[in-house]
C-alpha positions in Angstrom: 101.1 121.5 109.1 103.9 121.6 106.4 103.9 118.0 106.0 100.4 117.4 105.8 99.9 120.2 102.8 103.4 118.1 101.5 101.2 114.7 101.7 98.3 116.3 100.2 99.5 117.0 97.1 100.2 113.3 96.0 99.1 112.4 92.8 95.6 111.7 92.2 93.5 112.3 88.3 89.6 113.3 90.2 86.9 112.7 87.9 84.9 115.0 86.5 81.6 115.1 85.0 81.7 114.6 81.3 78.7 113.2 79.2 78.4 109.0 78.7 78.2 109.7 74.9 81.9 111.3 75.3 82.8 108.2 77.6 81.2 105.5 74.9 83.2 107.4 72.3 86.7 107.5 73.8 85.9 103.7 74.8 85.2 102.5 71.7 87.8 104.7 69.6 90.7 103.4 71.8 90.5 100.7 73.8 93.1 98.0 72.7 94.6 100.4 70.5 98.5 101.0 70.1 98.6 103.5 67.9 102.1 103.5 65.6 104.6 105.7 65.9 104.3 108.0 63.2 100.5 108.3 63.7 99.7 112.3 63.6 99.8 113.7 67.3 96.1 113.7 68.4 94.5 116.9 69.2 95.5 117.9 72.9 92.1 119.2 73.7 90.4 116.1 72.7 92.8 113.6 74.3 92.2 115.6 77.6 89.0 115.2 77.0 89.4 111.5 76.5 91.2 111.4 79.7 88.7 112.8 81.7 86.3 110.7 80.3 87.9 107.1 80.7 88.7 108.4 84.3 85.0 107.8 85.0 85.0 104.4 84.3 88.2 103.6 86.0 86.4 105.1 88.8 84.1 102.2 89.8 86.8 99.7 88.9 89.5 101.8 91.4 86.9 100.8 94.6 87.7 97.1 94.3 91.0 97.8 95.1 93.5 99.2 99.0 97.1 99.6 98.5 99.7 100.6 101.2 101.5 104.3 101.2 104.6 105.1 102.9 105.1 108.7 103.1 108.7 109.9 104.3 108.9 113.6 105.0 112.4 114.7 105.7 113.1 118.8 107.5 116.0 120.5 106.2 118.0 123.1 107.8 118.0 126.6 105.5 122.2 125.0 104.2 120.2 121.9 103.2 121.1 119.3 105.9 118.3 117.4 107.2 117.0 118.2 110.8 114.4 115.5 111.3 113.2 112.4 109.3 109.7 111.4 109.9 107.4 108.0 107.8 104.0 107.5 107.8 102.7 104.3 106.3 98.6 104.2 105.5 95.9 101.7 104.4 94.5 103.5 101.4 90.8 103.0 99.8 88.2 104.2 98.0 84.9 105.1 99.1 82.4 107.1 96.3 85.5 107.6 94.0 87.0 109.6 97.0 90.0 108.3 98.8 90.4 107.4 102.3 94.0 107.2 104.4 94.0 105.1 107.4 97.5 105.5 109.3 98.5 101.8 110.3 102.4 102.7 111.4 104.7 105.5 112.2 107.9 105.7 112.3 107.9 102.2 111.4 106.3 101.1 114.3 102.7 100.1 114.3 100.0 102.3 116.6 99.1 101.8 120.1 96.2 100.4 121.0 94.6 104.0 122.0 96.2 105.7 118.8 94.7 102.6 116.7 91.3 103.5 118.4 91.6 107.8 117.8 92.5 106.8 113.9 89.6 104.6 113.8 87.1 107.2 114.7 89.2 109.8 112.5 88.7 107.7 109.3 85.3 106.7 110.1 84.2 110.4 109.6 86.4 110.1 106.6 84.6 107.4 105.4 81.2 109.5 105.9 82.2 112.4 104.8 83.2 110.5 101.5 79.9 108.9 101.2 78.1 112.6 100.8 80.3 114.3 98.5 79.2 113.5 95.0 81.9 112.0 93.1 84.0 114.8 91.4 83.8 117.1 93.9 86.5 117.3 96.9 85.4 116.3 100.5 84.9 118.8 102.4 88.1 120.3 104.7 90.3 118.6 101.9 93.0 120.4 99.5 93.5 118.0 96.9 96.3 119.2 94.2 95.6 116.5 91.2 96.1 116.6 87.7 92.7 117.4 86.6 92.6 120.5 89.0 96.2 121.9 87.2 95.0 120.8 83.6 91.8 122.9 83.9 93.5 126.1 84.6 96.7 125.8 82.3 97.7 126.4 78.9 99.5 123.5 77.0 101.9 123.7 74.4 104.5 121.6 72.6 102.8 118.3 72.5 105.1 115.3 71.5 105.7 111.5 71.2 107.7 110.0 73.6 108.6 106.4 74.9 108.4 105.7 78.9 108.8 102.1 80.2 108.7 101.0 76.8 104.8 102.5 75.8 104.3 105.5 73.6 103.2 108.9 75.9 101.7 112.0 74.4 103.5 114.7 76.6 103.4 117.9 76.2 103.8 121.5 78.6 101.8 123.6 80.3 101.8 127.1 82.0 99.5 128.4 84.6 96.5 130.6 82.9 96.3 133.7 84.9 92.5 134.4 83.0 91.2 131.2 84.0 88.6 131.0 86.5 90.0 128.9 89.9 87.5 127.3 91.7 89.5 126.5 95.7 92.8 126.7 96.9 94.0 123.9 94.5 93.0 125.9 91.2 94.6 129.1 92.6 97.9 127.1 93.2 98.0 125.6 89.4 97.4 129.0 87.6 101.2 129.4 89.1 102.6 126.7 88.2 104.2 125.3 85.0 105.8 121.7 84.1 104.6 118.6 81.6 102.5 115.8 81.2 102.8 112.5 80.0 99.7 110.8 79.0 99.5 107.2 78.2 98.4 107.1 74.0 96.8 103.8 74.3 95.2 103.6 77.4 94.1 107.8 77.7 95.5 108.0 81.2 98.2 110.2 82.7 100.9 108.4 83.6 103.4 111.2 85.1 103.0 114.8 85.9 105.8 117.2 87.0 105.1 120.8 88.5 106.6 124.1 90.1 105.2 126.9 91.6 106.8 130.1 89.1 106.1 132.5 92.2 105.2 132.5 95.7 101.3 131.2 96.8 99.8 132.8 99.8 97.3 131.7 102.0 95.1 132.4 104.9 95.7 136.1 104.3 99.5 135.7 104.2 99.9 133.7 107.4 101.4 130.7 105.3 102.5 130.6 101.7 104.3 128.0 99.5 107.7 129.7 98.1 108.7 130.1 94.5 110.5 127.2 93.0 108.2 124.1 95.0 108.0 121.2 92.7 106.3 117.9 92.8 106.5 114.9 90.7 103.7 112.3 90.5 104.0 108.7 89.0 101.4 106.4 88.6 101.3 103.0 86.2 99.1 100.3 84.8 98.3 97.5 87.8 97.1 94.2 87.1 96.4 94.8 83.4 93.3 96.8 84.2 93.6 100.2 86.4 96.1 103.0 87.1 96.9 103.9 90.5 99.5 105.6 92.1 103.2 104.5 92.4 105.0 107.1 93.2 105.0 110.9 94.2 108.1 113.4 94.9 107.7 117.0 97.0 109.6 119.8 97.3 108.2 122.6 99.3 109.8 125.8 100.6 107.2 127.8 103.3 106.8 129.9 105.4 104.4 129.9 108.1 103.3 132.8 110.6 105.7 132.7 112.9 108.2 130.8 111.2 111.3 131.9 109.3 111.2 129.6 107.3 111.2 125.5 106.4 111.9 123.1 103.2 110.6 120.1 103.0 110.9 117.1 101.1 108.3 113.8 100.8 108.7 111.1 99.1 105.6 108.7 98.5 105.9 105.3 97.4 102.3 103.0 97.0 102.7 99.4 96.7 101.3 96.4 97.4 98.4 96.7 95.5 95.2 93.6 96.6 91.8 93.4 95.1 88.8 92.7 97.2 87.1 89.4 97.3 84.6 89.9 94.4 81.8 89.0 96.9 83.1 91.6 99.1 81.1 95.2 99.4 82.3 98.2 101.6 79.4 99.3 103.7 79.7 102.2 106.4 79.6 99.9 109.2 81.3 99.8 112.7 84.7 99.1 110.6 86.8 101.2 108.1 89.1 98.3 107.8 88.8 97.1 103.3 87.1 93.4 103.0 89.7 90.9 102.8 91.9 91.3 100.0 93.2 88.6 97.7 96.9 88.9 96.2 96.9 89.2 92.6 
């Protein structure tokens, strides 16, 4: 259970419903632009506003693509030695703008024939359950953590230049809201927490996000509850020249479960090997989750 919450919170920007003349707007102003250094810092509002709204067209372009994700949760003891190491490497895809997991090794070791068959029928429900939600919303029985969810219930301050990997980010911090309205368990969880943004100038995308929970986050009446002092640390980068996806994503949780004392946790998520479908290619809800062949780019 503490792993899976861990894994959860990886690093994904949902979209949100903004209007197509905001879209055209932010397309037009931006794209191709690298704006000089001294430029005046644009207005933070706008530029999350920007965000939001080139996320929708990334949107159709992110279905073309499956990458791999190796998630490596380690258990430590409460003196910080580790008591148990444990990988998880998935086939990940999009379906509707939501993405699907498919669990294609453990441990390093690929599934059995039976477990390949039980994961099959898991992520086919995935894949349906994907197809009715409307795009901006979260599938149902999911707790998604992203960037959008914490930016809509924070208050930013101290925006700033700075140069990461050699292109010119708009960062700035932000502190959990406690008026704002939280819609889910994800909202709830951001009003806590504080930390900073990076957002790509040129491009209108966020391209790292760190975070901590500034006091302890209760749920199911008590019976679990993330401790003070969890932080996460999301990457993601430019692939291929035309869409951001994920790279990278580091989790520290401290919890305590009904039960349970207490555990700390710590995942670390690395997505590579990024493919692009066969442009003749379409995903279709057939007797197969498995993406349309790939080609190497």
């Amino acid at each position: 259970m503490l792993s899976l919450l861990a894994v959860r919170a990886r690093f994904q920007v949902a979209a949100l419903a903004v209007g197509l003349a905001l879209l055209a707007s932010a397309a037009s102003a931006h794209a191709g632009t690298d704006p000089p250094a001294n430029a005046p810092l644009p207005d933070v509002p706008t530029l999350l506003a920007q965000v939001r709204a080139h996320q929708l067209a990334m949107d159709a372009i992110q279905e073309n693509y499956t990458f791999h994700e190796t998630d490596v949760t380690r258990m430590l003891n409460k003196n910080g030695s580790v008591k148990s190491t444990d990988s998880e490497t998935y086939e990940v895809f999009f379906v509707n703008t939501h993405e699907v997991r498919q669990l294609i090794a453990k441990n390093g070791k690929p599934l059995s024939p039976d477990k390949q068959k039980k994961e099959q029928d898991r992520v086919m429900k995935d894949v349906r359950r994907a197809q009715q939600t409307p795009p901006g919303q979260t599938p149902k029985g999911q707790v998604v953590i992203s960037v959008s969810k914490i930016l809509a219930v924070v208050q930013v301050s101290a925006p700033r230049r700075v140069l990461l990997d050699g292109r010119q980010t708009i960062a700035f911090d932000f502190i959990g809201n406690p008026h704002a309205r939280a819609h889910g368990l994800a909202e709830e969880a951001a009003r806590r927490m504080s930390g900073t943004v990076w957002i790509d100038e040129k491009d209108r995308e966020v391209r790292r996000m760190t975070a901590q929970l500034d006091e302890n986050f209760h749920v199911g009446f008590g019976m679990f509850s993330l401790s003070k002092g969890s932080n996460m640390v999301f990457d993601q980068k430019l692939v291929n020249n035309e869409l951001w996806l994920p790279t990278s994503a580091d989790v520290n949780m401290s919890a305590h479960a009904f039960g349970i004392i207490g555990a700390r946790v710590v995942v670390h998520v690395t997505d590579d090997d990024y493919k692009k479908f066969n442009a003749q290619a379409i995903q279709q809800p057939g007797a197969t989750v498995v993406p349309p062949t790939p080609q190497q780019n």
